[in-house]
Phi, psi and omega in degrees: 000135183263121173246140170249133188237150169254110194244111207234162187235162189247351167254005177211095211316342189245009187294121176208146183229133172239118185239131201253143190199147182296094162340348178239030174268201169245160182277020133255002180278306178305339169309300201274316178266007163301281184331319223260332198271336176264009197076356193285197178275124183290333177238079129303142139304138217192158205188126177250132139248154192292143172221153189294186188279003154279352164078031160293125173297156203230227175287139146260142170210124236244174156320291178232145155293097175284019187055038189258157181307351183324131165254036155267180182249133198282117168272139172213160205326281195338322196231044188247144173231136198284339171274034124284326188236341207255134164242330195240181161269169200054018178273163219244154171211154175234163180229097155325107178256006198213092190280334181325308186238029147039043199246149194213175147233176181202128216241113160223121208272155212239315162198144181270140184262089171301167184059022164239140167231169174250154182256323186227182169275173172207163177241101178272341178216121163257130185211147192061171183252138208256161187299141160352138165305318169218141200242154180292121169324280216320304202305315187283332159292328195276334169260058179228305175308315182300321175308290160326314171292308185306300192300293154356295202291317148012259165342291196287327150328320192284338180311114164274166189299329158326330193303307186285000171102073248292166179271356179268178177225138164285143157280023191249336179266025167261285222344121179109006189230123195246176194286018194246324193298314197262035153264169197262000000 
């Protein structure tokens, strides 16, 4: 069985790739022709997780065993095969490639081909150019604070003036308070 994935980026708007690969290959042979249909480096660190139909992360799966204290159970590419986890068409999956600033793709496999097998994976559509493998710390803190102050100023537009409420006070809103109550 052959599965075909649509692999789209949240930072470019016309980037898109489709990749056909034998279900009974492993998610690092799908690692290597991601990497490979995009120029990056294969071995960065990257980490594929399963994600709900809300592109919640789910399960991982990662390059190396980081050792972590975790009792969950560590999956890692080499030896994970993807029709062990992949089952429907329309399951959502993201592939970190940058863990530093937490940057993905986001991969949903679109059909399974019976009868059919592959000897190696292929990249059937490339279109657009994909974002940097990585990005400069600075750079990626000064637009993340710019994002942030413009959503803030956003927010604060949206406020109508009316929210907090006026600076006067009614006198029916003492009522119930007599002056011996508010001395110390």
């Amino acid at each position: 069985m052959v599965f075909n994935f649509r692999i789209v980026s949240d930072e470019v708007d016309n980037f898109r790739r489709e990749i056909q690969i034998d279900a009974d290959m492993t998610f690092l042979d799908l690692k290597n022709i991601i990497c490979e249909s995009v120029g990056y480096d294969k071995n960065q660190m990257s980490s594929f997780f399963m994600c709900d139909n809300n592109w919640e992360k789910e399960r991982e799966i990662t390059l190396e065993d980081m050792g972590s204290d975790s009792d969950q159970d560590v999956y890692l590419m080499d030896e994970s095969i993807l029709s062990d986890f992949i089952e429907d068409e329309g399951q959502r999956l993201m592939f970190t490639f940058d863990y530093m600033t937490d940057r993905s793709f986001y991969i949903e496999m679109k059909e399974m081909i019976t009868g059919k097998s592959l000897k190696d994976p292929l990249c059937t559509l490339s279109r657009g150019t994909a974002p940097s493998q990585t990005v400069d710390m600075d750079e990626f803190d000064a637009a993340t604070d710019a994002k942030a102050a413009a959503a803030a100023a956003a927010a604060a537009e949206d406020l109508d003036e009316d929210f907090y409420g006026s600076d006067g006070y009614n006198d029916d809103e003492f009522e119930g308070f007599d002056e011996m109550s508010l001395e110390p």
